[in-house]
C-alpha positions as CSV (number, residue, x, y, z in Angstrom):
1,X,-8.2,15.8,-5.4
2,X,-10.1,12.7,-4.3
3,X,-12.2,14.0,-1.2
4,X,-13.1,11.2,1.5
5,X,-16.8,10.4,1.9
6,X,-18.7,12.0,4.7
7,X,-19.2,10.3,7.9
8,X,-20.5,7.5,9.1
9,X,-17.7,5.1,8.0
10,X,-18.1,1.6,9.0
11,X,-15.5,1.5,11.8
12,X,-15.0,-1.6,13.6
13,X,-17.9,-3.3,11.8
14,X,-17.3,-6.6,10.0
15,X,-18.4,-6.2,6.3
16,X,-18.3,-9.2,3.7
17,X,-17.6,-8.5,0.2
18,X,-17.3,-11.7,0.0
19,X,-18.2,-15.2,1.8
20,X,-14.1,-16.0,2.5
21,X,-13.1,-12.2,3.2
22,X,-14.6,-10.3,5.8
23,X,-13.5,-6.3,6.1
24,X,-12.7,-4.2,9.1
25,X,-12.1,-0.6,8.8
26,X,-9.7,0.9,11.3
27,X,-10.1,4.1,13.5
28,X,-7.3,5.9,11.2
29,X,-8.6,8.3,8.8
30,X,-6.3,11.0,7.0
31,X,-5.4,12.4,4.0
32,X,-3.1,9.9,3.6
33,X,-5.2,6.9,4.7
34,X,-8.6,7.8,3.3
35,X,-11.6,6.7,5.6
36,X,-8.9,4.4,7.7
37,X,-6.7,1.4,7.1
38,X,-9.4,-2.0,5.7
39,X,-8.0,-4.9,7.8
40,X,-9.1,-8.4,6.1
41,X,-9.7,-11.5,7.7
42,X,-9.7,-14.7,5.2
43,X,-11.3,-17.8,5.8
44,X,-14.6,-19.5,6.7
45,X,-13.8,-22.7,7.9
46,X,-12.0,-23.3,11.9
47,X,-9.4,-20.4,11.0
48,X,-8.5,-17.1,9.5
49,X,-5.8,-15.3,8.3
50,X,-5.3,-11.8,9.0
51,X,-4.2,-9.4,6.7
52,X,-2.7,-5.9,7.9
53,X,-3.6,-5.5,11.5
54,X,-3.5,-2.1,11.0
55,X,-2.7,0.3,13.9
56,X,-1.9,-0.7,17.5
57,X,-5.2,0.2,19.2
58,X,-7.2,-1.7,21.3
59,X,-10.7,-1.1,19.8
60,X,-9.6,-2.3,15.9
61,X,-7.6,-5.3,17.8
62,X,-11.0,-6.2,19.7
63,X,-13.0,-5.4,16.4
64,X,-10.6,-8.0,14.5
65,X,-11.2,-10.8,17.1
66,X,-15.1,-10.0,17.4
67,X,-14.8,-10.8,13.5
68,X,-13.2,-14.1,13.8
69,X,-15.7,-15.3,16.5
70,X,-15.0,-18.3,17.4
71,X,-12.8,-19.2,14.6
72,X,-8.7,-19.4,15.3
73,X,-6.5,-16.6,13.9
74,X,-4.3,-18.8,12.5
75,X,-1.6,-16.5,10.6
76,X,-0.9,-12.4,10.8
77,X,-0.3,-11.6,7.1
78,X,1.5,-8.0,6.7
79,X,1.8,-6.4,3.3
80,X,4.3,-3.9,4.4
81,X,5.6,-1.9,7.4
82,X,4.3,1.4,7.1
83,X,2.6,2.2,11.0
84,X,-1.1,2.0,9.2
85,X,-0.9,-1.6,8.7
86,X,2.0,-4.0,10.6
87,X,1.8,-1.9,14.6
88,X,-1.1,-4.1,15.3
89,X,0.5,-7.5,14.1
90,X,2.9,-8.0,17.4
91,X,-0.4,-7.1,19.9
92,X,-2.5,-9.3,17.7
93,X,0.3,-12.5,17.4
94,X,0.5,-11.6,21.9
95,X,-3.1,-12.1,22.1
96,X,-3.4,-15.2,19.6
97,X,-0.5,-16.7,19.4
98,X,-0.6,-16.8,15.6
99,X,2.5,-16.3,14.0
100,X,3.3,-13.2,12.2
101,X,4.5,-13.4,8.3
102,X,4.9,-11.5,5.1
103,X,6.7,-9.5,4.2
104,X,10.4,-8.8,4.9
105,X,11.4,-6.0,8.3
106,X,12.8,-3.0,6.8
107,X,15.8,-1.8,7.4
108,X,17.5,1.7,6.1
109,X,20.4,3.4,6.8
110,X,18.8,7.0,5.5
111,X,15.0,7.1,6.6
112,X,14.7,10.4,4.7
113,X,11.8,12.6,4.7
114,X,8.9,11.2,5.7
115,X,5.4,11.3,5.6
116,X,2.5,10.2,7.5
117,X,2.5,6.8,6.9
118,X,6.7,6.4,8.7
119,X,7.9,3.0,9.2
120,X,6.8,0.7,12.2
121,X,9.9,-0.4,13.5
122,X,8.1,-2.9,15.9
123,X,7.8,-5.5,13.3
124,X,9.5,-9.1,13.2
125,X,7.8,-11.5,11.4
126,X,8.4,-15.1,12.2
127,X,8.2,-16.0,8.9
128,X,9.3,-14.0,5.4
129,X,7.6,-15.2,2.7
130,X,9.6,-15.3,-0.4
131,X,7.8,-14.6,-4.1
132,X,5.2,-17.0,-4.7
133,X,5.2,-18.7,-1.4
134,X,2.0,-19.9,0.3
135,X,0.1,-19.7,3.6
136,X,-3.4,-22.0,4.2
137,X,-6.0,-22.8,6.2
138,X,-9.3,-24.5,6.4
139,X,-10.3,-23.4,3.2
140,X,-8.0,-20.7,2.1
141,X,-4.5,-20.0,0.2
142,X,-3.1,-17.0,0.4
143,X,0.7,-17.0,-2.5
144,X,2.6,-14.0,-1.6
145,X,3.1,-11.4,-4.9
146,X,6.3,-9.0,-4.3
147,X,5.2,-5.7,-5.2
148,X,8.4,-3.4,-4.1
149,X,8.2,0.1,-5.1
150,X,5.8,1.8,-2.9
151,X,8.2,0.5,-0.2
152,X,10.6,-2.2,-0.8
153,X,9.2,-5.0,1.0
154,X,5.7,-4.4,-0.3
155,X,3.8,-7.7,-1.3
156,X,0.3,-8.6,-2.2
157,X,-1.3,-11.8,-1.4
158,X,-3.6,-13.4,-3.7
159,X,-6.4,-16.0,-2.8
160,X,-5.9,-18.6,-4.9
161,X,-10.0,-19.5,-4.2
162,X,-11.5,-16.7,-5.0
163,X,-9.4,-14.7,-7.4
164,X,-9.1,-12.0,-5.0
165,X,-5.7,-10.1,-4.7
166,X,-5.0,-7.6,-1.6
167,X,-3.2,-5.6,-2.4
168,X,-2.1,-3.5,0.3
169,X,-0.8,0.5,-1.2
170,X,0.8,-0.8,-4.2
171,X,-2.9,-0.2,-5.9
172,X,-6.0,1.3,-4.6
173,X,-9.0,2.7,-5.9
174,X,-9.3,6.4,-4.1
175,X,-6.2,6.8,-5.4
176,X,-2.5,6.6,-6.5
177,X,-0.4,5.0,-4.1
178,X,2.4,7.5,-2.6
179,X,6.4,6.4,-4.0
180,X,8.7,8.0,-1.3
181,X,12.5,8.1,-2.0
182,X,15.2,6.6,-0.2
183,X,12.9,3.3,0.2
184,X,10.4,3.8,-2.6
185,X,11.2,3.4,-5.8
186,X,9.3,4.6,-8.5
187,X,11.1,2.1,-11.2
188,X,10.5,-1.0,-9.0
189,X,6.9,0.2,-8.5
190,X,6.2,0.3,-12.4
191,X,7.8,-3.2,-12.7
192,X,5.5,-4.2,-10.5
193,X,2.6,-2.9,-12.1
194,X,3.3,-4.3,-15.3
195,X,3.8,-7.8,-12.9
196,X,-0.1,-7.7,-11.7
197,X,-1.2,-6.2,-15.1
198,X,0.3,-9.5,-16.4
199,X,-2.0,-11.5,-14.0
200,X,-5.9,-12.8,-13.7
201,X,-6.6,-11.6,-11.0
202,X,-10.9,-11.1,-10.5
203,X,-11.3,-8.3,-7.8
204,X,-8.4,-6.3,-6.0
205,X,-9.1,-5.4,-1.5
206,X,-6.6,-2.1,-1.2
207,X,-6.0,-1.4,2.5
208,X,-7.6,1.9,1.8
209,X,-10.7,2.3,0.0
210,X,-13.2,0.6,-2.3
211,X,-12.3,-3.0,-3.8
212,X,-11.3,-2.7,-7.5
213,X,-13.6,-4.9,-9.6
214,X,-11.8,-4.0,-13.2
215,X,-8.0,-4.6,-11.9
216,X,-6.7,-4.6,-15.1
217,X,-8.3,-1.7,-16.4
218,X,-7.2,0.3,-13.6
219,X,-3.7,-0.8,-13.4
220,X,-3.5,0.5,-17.1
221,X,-4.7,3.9,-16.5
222,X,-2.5,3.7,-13.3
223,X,0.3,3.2,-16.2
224,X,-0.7,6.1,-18.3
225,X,-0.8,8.1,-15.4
226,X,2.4,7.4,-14.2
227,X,4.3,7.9,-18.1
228,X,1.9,11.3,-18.6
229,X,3.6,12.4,-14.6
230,X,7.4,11.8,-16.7
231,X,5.8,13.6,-19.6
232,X,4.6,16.7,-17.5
233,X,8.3,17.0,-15.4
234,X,9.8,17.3,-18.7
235,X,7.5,19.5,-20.2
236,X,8.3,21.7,-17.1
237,X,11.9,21.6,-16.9
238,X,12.1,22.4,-20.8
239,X,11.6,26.0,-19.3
240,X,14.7,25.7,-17.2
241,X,16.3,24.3,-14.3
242,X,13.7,23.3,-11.4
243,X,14.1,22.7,-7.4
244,X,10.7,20.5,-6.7
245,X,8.8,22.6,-4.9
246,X,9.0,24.5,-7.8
247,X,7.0,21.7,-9.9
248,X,3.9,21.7,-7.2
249,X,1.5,24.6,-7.8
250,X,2.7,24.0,-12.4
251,X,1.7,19.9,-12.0
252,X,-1.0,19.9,-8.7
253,X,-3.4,22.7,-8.8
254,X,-5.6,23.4,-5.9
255,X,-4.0,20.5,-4.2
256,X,-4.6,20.3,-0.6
257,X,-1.4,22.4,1.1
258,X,-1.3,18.9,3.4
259,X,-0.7,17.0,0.6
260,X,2.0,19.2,-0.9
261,X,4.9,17.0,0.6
262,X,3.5,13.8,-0.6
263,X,3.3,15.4,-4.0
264,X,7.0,16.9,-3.6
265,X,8.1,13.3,-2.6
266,X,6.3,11.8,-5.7
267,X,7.7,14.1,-8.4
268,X,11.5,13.2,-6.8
269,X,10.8,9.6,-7.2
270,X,10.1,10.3,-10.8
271,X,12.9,11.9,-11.2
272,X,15.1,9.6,-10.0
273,X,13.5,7.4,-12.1
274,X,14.4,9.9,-15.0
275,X,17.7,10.1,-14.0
276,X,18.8,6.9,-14.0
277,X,17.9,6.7,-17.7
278,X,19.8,9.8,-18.6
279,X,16.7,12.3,-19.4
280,X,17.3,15.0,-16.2
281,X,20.5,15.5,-13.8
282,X,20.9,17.2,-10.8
283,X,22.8,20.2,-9.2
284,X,22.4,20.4,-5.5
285,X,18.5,21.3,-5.4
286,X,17.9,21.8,-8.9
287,X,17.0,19.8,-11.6
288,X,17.1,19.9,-15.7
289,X,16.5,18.2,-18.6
290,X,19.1,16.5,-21.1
């Protein structure tokens, strides 16, 4: 288990890993968020973009406009819906007036179980940008990349600049991003790595943790991780039939009990995954192989 760094975090403190991105770490920390959601602002010029305002509180909202100075927020850029990153963007757009864009509201008939990071149902974009579609400013293009899987309207956004990609929770550094069944979807999320393993992309910003600077080195092992996960279930139904919290304490030892949900959630996406390619069914709560 990856264990967050000790305190202090740079909260509210503009950081610049680089001259067109400036960083601003929200007051979220969890097990589930890491030291706290990274809000980016892009841009050097007259304006900025904003990338996933993050939570709706008042001292990140004043931290993001302290950032921007004097510059105009321009555009309110949000990767996905989960209430870590898009609560913030309708606040943010009030106090601006930039419009708010990205990716797609989500809408589900069977929310499911949840986990920490539940859906912000305050979101409506103005603007939905489709695959490859474009935002700029003074300076700056940010194309949209869908990246569905670790929800369905997940999307990165790529500076075409710098070579930066943000990529929101489909890929982070601290760790592996969390696929949650109905919405995520654990096939659609491996399509999509293969997508940005099939890119150039110099440097990826995840919303939580350290930038990535070999993206295509991690995206592999991500792969690998992933196809040894399918490995493991099968490996542990081939002992007979399985309900999932069964497969916790065989696949995750000494995990953190406040992780075991997360884990229980990941394990059904995979097989889901499994199923739909004929290698498990189901019986009510129990699993087995084919």
């Amino acid at each position: 288990m990856v264990q967050i760094p000790p305190r202090p975090w740079p909260t509210g403190t503009p950081e610049k890993p680089e001259p067109l991105v400036t960083r601003v770490l929200a007051p979220n920390p969890s097990p589930y968020t890491f030291t706290g959601t990274q809000t980016y602002l892009v841009g050097h010029g007259s304006d900025r973009a904003v990338i996933d305002p993050g939570p709706d509180e008042a001292e990140h909202l004043d931290a993001i406009l302290a950032a921007a100075g004097d510059a105009r927020i321009s555009a309110i850029l949000c990767t996905h819906t989960h209430r870590d990153h898009s609560p913030g963007a309708t606040p943010l757009a009030e106090r601006t007036g930039a419009p708010v864009m990205g990716c797609a509201k989500l809408v589900i008939a069977d929310n499911g179980p949840r986990l920490d990071e539940s859906f912000d149902t305050t979101y409506e974009p103005e603007r939905v940008l489709s695959d490859g579609e474009a935002v700029s400013g003074e300076g700056w293009t940010l194309r949209a990349i869908h990246t569905p899987g670790h929800t369905s309207n997940h999307v990165c956004f790529a500076l075409e600049e710098s070579g930066a990609l943000f990529t929101g929770d489909h890929v982070m550094g601290w760790s592996t991003s969390v696929i949650v069944p109905p919405d995520g979807d654990m096939g659609h999320y491996l399509e999509s790595l293969d997508k940005l393993y099939g890119r150039e992309d110099r440097v990826y910003y995840p919303a939580h943790g350290a930038p990535v600077e070999k993206p295509q080195q991690l995206v592999r092992s991500m792969l690998g991780h992933r196809r040894q996960r399918e490995r493991q279930i099968l490996k542990v139904l081939a002992d007979g039939p399985r309900s999932l919290p069964e497969f916790i304490p065989i696949m995750y030892r000494g995990l953190d009990p406040r992780l075991e949900k997360a884990a229980q959630m990941s394990v059904h996406a995979h097989l889901i995954h499994l199923e739909r390619r004929d290698m498990v069914n189901r019986s009510g709560e129990r699993w087995t192989a084919l």
